[in-house]
C-alpha positions in Angstrom: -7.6 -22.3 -10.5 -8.4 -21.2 -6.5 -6.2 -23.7 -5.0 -3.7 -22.6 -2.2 0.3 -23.7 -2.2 1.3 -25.3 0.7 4.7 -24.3 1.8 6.4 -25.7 5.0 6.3 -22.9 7.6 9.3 -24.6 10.2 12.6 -23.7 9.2 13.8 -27.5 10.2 11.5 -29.0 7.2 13.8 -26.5 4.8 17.0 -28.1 5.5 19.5 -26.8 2.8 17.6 -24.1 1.8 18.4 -22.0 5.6 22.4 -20.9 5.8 23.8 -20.3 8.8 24.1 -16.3 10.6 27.6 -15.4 9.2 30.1 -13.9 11.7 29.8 -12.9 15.1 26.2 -12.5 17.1 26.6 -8.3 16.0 26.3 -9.2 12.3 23.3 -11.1 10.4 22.8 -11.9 6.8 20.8 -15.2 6.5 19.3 -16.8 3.1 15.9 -18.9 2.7 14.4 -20.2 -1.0 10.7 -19.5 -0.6 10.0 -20.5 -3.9 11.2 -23.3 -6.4 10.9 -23.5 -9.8 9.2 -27.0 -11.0 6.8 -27.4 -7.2 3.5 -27.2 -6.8 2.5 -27.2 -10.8 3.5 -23.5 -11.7 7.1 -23.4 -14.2 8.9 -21.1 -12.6 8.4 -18.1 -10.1 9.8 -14.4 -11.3 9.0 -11.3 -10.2 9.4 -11.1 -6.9 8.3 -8.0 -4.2 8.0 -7.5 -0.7 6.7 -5.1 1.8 6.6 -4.9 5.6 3.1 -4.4 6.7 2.5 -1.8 9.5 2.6 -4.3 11.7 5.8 -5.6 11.0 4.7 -8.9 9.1 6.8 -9.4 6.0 4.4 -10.0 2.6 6.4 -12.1 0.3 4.6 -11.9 -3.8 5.4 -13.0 -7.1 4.3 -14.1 -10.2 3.6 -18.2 -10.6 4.4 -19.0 -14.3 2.4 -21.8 -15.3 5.1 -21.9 -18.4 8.1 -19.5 -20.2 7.4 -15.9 -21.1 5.5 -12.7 -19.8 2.6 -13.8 -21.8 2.2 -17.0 -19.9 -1.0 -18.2 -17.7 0.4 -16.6 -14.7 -0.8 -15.7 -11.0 -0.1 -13.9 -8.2 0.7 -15.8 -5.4 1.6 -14.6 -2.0 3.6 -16.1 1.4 3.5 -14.0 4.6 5.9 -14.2 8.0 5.2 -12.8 11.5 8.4 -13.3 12.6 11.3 -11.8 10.7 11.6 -14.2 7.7 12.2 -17.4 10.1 8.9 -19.4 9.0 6.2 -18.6 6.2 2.9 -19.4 6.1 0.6 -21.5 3.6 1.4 -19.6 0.1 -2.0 -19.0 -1.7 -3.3 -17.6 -5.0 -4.3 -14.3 -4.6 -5.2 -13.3 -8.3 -6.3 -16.2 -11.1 -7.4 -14.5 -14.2 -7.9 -18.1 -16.1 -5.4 -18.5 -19.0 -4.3 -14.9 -18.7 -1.4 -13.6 -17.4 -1.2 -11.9 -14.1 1.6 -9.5 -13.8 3.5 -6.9 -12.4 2.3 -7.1 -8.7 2.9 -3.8 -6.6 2.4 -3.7 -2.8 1.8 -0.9 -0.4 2.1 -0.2 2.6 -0.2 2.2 4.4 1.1 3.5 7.7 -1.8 5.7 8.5 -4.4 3.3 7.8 -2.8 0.3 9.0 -3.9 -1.4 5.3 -2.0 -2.8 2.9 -3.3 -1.8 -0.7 -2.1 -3.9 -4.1 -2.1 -2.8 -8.0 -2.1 -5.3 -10.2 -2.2 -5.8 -14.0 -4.2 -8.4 -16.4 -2.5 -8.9 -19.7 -0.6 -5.9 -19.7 -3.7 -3.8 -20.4 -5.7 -3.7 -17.5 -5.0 -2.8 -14.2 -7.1 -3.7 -10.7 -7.0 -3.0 -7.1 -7.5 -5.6 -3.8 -6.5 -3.8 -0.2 -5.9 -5.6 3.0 -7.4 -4.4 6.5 -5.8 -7.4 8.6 -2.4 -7.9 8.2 -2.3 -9.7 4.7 -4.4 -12.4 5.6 -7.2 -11.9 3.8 -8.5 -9.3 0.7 -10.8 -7.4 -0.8 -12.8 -8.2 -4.0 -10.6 -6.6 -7.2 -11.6 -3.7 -8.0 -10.9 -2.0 -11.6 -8.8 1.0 -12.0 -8.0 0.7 -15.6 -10.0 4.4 -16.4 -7.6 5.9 -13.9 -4.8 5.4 -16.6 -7.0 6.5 -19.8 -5.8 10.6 -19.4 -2.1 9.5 -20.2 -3.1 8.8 -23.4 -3.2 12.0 -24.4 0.1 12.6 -23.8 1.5 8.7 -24.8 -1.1 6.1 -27.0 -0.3 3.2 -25.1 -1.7 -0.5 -25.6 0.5 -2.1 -23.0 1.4 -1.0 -19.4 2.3 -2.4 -16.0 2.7 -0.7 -13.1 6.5 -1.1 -10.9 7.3 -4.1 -10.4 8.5 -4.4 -6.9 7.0 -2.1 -4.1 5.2 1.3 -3.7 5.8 3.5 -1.3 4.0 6.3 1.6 4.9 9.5 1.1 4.7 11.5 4.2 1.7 13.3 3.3 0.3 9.8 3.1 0.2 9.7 -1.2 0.6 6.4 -2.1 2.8 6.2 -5.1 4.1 3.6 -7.9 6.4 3.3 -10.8 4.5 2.4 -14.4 5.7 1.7 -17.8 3.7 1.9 -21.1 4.1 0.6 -24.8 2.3 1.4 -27.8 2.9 -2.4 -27.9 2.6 -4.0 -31.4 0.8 -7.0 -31.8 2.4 -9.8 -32.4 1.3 -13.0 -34.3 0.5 -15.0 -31.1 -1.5 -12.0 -30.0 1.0 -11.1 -27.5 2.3 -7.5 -27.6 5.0 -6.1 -27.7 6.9 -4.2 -25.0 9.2 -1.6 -26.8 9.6 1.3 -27.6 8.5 2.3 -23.7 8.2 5.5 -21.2 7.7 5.2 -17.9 5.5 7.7 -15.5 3.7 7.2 -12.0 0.3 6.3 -10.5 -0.9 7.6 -7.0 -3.6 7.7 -4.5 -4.3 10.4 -2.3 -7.3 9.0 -0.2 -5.4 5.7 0.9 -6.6 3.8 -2.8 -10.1 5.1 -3.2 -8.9 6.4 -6.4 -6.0 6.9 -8.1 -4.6 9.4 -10.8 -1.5 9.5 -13.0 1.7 11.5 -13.4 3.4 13.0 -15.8 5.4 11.3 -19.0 9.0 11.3 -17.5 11.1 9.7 -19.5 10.5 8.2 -23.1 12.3 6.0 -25.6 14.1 8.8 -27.7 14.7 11.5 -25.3 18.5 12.8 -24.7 19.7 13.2 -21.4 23.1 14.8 -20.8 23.7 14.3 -24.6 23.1 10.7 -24.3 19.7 9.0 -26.0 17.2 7.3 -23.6 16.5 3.8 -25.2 13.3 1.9 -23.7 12.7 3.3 -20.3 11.1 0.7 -17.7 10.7 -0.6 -14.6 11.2 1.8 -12.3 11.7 2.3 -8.3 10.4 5.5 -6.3 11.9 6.4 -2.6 11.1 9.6 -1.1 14.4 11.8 -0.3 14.6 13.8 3.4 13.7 17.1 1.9 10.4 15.3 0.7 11.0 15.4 -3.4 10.8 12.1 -4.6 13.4 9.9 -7.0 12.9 7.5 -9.3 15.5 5.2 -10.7 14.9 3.5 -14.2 16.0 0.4 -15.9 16.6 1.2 -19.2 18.3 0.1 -22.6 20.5 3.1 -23.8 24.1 3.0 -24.6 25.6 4.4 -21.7 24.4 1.3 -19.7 23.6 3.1 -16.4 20.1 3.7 -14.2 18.3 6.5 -15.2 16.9 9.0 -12.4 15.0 11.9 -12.2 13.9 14.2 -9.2 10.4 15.5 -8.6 9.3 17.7 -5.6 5.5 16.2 -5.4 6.5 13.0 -7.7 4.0 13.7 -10.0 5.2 16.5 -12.0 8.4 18.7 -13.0 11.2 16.3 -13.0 14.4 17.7 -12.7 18.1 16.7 -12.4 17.5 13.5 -15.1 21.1 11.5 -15.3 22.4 8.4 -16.1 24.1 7.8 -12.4 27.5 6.9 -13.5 28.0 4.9 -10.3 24.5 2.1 -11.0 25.6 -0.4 -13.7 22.5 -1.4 -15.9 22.1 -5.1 -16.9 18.4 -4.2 -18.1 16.8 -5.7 -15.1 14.8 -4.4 -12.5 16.1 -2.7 -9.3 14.8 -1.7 -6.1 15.6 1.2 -3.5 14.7 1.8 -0.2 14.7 3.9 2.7 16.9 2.6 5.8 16.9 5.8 8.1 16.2 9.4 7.3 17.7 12.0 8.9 16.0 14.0 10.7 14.9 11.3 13.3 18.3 9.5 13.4 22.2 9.7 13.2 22.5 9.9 9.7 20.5 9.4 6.3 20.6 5.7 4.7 19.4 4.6 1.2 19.9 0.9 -0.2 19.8 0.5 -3.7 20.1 -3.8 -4.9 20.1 -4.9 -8.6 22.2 -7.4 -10.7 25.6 -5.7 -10.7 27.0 -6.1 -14.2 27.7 -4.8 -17.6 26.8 -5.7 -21.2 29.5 -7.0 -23.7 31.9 -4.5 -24.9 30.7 -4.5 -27.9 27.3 -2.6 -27.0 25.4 -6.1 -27.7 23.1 -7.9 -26.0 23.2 -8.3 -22.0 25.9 -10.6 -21.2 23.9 -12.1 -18.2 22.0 -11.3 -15.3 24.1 -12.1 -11.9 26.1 -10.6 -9.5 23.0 -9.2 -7.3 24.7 -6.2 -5.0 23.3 -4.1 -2.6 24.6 -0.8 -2.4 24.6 1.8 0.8 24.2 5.9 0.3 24.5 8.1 2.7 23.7 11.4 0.7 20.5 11.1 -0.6 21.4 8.6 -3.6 24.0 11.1 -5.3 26.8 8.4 -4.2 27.2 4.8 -2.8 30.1 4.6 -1.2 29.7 0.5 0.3 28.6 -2.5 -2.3 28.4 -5.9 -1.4 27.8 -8.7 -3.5 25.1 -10.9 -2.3 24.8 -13.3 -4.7 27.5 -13.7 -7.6 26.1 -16.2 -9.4 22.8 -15.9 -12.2 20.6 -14.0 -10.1 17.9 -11.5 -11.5 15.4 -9.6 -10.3 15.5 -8.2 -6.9 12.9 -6.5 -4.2 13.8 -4.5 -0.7 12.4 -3.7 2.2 12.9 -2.5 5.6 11.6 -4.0 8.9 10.4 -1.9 12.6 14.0 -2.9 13.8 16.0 -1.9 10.7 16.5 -5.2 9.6 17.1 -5.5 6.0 14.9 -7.8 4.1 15.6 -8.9 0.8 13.7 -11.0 -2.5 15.4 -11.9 -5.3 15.5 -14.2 -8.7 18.0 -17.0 -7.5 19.9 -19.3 -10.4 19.3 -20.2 -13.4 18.2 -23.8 -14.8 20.1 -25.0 -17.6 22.0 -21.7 -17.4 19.8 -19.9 -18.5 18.6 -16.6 -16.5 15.3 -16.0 -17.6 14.7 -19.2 -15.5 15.4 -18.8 -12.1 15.7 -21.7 -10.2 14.4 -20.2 -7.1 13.4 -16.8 -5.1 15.8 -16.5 -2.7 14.4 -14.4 0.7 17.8 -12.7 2.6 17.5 -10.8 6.1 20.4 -8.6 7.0 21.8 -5.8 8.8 23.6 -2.7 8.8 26.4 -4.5 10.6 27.3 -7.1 7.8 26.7 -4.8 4.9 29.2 -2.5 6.6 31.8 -5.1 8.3 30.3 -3.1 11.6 31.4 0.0 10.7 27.9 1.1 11.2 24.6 0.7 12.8 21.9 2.3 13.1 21.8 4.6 16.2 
């Protein structure tokens, strides 16, 4: 396809689309659409994630649906800003695999190297690499990393995976480290696989994405946690916790209707502490956590945790609907989030977070739905925010 999406980089040009700073100078939450279902000859756009490059620029991606369904011609398509979220810059195509789908797009952000590294799949089967030396301007040539994933075979025969969705993150020790998900994935009639049952495990790099290795299986459809069954483990976020373990959170489909988590000291192997967190409702959508402030360099440590906040029917049935997008605030490490606020009430799905140089919170998320319908988002709605709103100023960051 190669053809580069022009999108209007002065906020004047985006009239409706900006709402106004609410409440006093102190407090900031602000709302942009930075993509629209129906423009510039894609469907739809899902998927969404974001990362702040080293050098504070803010790397908007998603998937651009060329029609409905995972197993649509899709491509990864990519927006930038250099100045908070106020303007964007031309949105371009940075992966067109033909009439295949390009999915689940994972970003990185290396500190040390001052790069920014993406994983990327091709039909759920394959999986390739592009890095970034300059910002997110331009990239590297894919590279294939699809042998890196053969070993977990061994332990799981899978036929589908993906890696995240959403963002990766540096560990101190400068590991780069990702969420994946795998299927045995039965073929369907359109040639289209399934993606149940599932079992989700990680994918690193220890020489800043040179190569990259695989986890352990940590949690697969069948297993019993806390005398409850795991049903279809999936997308997954990872946030390294102040002692240095890592987390992992875990959209899933069992009963109990609750993110599933799991604590590794190296986030590769020997996950301990597995739970259903009784306080993160599970609509069977993807969530996102991130690191505000740690703390050991400031007051107090700060985790944000955003998905769609709601339950399923009573009756154990299908998901009622995706809305209700909340962000949530721990100060413990993730074992409790004492301060929720609904960002969006309204059909809103999948959702991305990051964190800016000045603690700004930056947020990406599956806004609407067309004809009602939540699997159709009418937009991907980009939020900035601070500690000040989500808290009614009864914090910041010091």
């Amino acid at each position: 396809m190669n053809r580069w999406i022009v999108c209007c980089v002065v906020l004047a040009l985006l009239g409706s689309n900006i709402y106004a700073q609410v409440g006093d100078n102190e407090k900031v939450a602000e709302k942009l659409n930075i993509f629209t279902a129906r423009t510039e000859g894609y469907f739809h756009y899902r998927v969404p994630g974001m990362i702040v490059t080293p050098k504070g620029s803010i790397l908007a991606y998603c998937e651009a649906r060329e029609s409905h369904g995972d197993w649509a011609n899709i491509d990864f398509v990519l927006t930038r800003s250099d100045d908070g979220g106020k303007t964007w810059s031309e949105r371009r195509v940075i992966a067109d695999a033909g009439d295949k789908t390009v999915n689940n797009i994972v970003g990185f952000s290396d500190q040390q190297t001052n790069t920014v590294h993406f994983l990327y799949c091709i039909n759920y089967s394959r999986v390739f690499y592009i890095k970034s030396t300059d910002d997110g301007k331009t990239f590297s040539e894919p590279r294939e990393i699809t042998s890196s994933l053969e070993s977990l075979k061994q332990d799981y025969d899978w036929n589908v995976i993906a890696i995240g969705p959403g963002h990766g993150i540096q560990m101190d020790n400068g590991r780069l480290l990702a969420s994946l998900w795998m299927s045995p994935g039965e073929q369907r009639n359109d040639g289209s696989r399934r993606h149940r049952p599932s079992a989700i495990s990680l994918i690193y790099s220890d020489d800043h994405g040179k190569s990259w290795e695989t986890g352990e299986v940590i949690f697969q459809d069948g297993d019993m946690v806390n005398g409850e069954e795991v049903v279809n483990p999936s997308e997954s976020t990872v946030i390294q916790l102040d002692n240095g373990s890592v987390m992992i959170n875990t959209r899933n489909e069992s009963k109990i209707h609750r993110r599933l988590m799991a604590v590794s000291e190296n986030g590769i192997d020997d996950w301990k502490n597995k739970q259903f967190h009784s306080q993160l409702l599970e609509p069977i959508c993807m969530g996102s956590m991130v690191r505000l402030t740690d703390g050991k360099k400031f007051d107090k440590t700060r985790m944000l945790f955003v998905n769609p906040n709601n339950l399923y029917d009573n009756d154990g049935g299908k998901n009622k609907i995706r809305q209700n997008i909340t962000i949530k605030l721990s100060y413990d490490e993730g074992r409790n989030w004492p301060v929720s606020k609904v960002i969006e009430p309204g059909l809103s799905g999948y959702p991305d977070i990051s964190v800016g140089p000045d603690h700004m919170i930056y947020l990406i998320y599956e806004n609407g739905g067309i004809n009602g319908n939540h699997y159709d988002p009418e937009h991907l709605t980009f939020m900035r925010l601070n500690l000040e709103w989500l808290t009614e100023n009864a914090d910041s960051v010091e």
